[in-house]
C-alpha positions in Angstrom: 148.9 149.2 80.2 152.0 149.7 78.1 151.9 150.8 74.5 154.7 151.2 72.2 154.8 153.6 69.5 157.4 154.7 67.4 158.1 158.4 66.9 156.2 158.8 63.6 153.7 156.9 64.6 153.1 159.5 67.2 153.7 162.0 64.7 151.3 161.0 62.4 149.1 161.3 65.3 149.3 164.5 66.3 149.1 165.7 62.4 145.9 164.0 62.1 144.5 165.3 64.9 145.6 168.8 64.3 143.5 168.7 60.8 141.2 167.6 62.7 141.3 170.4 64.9 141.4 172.9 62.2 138.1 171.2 60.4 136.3 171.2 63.3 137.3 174.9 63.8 136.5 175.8 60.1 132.8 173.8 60.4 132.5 176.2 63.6 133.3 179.7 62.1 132.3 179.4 59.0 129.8 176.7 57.9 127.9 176.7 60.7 126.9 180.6 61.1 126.2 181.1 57.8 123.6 177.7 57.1 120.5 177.0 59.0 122.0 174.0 60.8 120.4 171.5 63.6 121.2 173.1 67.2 122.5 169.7 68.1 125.2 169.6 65.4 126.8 172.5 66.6 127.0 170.7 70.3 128.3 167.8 68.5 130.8 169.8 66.9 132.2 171.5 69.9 132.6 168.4 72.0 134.2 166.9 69.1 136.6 169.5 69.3 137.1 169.4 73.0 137.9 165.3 72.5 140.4 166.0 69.3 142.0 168.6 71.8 142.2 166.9 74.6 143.8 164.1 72.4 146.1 166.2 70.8 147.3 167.4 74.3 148.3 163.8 75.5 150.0 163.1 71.4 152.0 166.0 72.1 153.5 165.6 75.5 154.6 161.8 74.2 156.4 163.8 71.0 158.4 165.6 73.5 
């Protein structure tokens, strides 16, 4: 299968996904610890954050 994306498409992209990143981070370190929160939202959370940086890996070798 073969895409076609522009440059800022990609670009676009990867900035997306790297606020993203950094919300899912945030909700980690600092929401989370300090509110009684479901035990499953965390898990949620952290594969969320393994998806978004897995994503962000592929994003960022097609910028370059």
């Amino acid at each position: 299968m073969e895409i076609n994306l522009s440059s800022e498409v990609i670009n676009t992209v990867c900035n997306s996904l790297r606020a993203s990143k950094h919300s899912l981070e945030h909700q980690l370190s600092v929401s989370i610890p300090n509110k009684k929160v479901n035990p499953n939202k965390k898990g949620v959370i952290e594969h969320q954050l393994a998806e978004v940086e897995e994503a962000l890996a592929v994003f960022e070798e097609l910028a370059y």
